[in-house]
C-alpha positions in Angstrom: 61.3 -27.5 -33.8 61.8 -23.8 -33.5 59.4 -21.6 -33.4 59.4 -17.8 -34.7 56.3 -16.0 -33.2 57.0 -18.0 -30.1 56.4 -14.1 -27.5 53.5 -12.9 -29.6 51.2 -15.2 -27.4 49.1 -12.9 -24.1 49.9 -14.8 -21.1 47.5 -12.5 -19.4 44.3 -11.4 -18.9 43.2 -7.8 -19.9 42.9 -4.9 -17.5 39.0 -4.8 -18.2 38.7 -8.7 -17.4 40.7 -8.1 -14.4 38.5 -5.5 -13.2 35.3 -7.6 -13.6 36.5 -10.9 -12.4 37.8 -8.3 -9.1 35.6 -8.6 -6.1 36.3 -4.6 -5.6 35.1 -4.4 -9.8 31.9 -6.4 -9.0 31.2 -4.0 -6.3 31.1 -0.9 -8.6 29.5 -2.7 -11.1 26.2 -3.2 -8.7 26.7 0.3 -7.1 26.5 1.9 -10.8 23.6 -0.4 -12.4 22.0 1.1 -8.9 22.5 4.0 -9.3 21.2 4.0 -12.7 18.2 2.7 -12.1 17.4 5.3 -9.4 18.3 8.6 -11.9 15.6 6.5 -14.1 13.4 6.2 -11.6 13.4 9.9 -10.4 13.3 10.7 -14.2 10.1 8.7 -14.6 8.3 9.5 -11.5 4.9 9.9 -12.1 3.6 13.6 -11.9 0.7 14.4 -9.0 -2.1 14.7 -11.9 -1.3 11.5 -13.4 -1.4 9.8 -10.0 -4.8 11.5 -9.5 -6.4 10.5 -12.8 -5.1 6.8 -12.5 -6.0 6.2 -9.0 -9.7 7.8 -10.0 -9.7 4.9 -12.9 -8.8 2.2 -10.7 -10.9 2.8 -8.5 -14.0 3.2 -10.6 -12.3 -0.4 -12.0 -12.6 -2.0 -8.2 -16.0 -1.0 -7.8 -17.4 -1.8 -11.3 -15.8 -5.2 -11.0 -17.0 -6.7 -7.4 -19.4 -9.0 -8.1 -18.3 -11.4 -5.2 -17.9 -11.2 -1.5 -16.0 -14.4 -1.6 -12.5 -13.5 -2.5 -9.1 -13.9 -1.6 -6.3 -12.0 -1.9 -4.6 -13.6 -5.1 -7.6 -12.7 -6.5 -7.0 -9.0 -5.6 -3.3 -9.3 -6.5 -4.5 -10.1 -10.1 -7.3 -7.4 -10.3 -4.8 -4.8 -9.0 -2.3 -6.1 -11.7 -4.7 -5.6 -14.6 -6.3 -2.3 -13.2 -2.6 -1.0 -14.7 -3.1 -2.1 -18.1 -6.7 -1.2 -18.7 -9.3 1.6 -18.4 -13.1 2.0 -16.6 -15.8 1.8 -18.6 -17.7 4.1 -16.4 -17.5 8.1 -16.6 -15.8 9.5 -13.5 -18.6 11.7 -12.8 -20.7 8.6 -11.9 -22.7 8.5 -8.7 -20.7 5.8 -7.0 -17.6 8.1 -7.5 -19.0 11.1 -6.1 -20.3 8.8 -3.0 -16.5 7.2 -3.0 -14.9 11.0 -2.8 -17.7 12.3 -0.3 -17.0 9.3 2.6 -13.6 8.6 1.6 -10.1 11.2 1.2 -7.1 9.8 -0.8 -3.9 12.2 0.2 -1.5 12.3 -2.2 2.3 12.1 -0.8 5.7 12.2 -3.5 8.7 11.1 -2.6 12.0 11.3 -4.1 12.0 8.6 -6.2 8.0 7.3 -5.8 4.9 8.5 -5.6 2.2 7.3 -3.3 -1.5 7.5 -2.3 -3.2 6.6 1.0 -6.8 6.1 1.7 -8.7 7.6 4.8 -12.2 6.9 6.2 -14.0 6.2 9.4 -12.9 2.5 9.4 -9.4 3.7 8.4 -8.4 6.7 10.3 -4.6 6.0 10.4 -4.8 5.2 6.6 -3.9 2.9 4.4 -1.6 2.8 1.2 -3.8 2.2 -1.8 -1.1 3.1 -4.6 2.7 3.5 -5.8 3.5 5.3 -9.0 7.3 4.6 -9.8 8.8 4.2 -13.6 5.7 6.1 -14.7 3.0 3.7 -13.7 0.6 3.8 -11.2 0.3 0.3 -9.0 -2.7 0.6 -6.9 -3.3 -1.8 -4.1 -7.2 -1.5 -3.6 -9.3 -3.6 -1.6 -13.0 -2.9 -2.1 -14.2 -3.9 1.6 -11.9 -0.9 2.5 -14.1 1.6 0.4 -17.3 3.4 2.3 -20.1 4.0 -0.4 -22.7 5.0 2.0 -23.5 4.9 5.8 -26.8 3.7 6.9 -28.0 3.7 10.8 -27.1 0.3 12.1 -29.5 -1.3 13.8 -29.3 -3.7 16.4 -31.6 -5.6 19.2 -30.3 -3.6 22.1 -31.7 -0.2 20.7 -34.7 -1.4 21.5 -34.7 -2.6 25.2 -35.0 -0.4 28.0 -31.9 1.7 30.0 -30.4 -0.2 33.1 -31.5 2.0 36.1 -28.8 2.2 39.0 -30.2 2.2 42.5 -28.1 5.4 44.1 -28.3 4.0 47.2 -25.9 0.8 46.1 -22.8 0.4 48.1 -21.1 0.5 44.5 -22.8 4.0 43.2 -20.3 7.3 44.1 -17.1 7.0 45.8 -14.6 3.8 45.9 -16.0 1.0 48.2 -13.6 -0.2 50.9 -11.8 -3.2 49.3 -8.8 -5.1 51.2 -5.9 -6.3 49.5 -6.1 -10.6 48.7 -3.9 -12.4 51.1 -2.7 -15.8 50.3 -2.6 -18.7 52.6 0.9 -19.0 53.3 1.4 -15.1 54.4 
């Protein structure tokens, strides 16, 4: 049998399939999709007075919330994750706020692409990041045993004993006392 559209048939694959099935295609492919994402996440970088107002909110949501001393971090984890979806019930002009701003000092840095805030104290003086705003939200990262509310005298038994007196006659009182170097056995 003979047939008439017998050439009409591709025997090959189109330039656009050969590009994508190419290891040097797949390669632009990822380099684009990147690239896209990061124009949308410079795009939707959250502004320094959003940051402000959502990190004010979640904290007010940490300390509103504790009502345990017994947690663990997943527990944290899921706090933190619904501290982006909802708001405090508390005004932010609340006492606990103003004692949270008065012992505490969140800096506020931006990056390129992110946002972040990190939260200083007495028992944090390097810092500590508490938040990320990228894409528009604002992640925070809060722990509440972190947070100083208030600062009390601490009081402990040995405020309460007498001072050691040192005899200034000691051999050990003043300048360096004449030590020799250890010698082993076999020296």
């Amino acid at each position: 049998m003979y047939q008439t559209d017998r050439g009409s048939y591709r025997t090959q694959e189109s330039i656009a399939r050969k590009f994508r099935n190419s290891c040097f295609g797949q390669i632009i492919i990822v380099v684009v999709t990147i690239g896209i994402l990061l124009l949308i996440a410079m795009l939707t970088k959250p502004s320094d007075k959003t940051m402000k107002a959502e990190m004010d909110d979640n904290i007010l949501q940490c300390i509103e919330e504790r009502d345990s001393l017994n947690r663990d971090w997943l527990d944290d984890v899921v706090s933190n994750t619904g501290y982006v979806f909802t708001a405090s019930d508390s005004a932010a002009d609340c006492q606990t706020m103003k004692n949270f701003m008065h012992y505490n000092d969140l800096q506020y840095y931006s990056h390129s692409l992110y946002n972040t805030v990190y939260l200083y104290n007495n028992f944090l003086p390097e810092g500590k990041r508490c938040g990320i705003g990228v894409f528009g939200i604002v992640i925070p990262m809060l722990d509440y045993n972190e947070f100083i509310l208030h600062e009390e005298i601490m009081r402990t038994d040995s405020m309460n004993q007498k001072l050691i007196e040192i005899d200034p006659e000691s051999e050990y009182f003043g300048e360096n006392p004449m030590l020799e170097p250890f010698r082993f056995r076999g020296e």
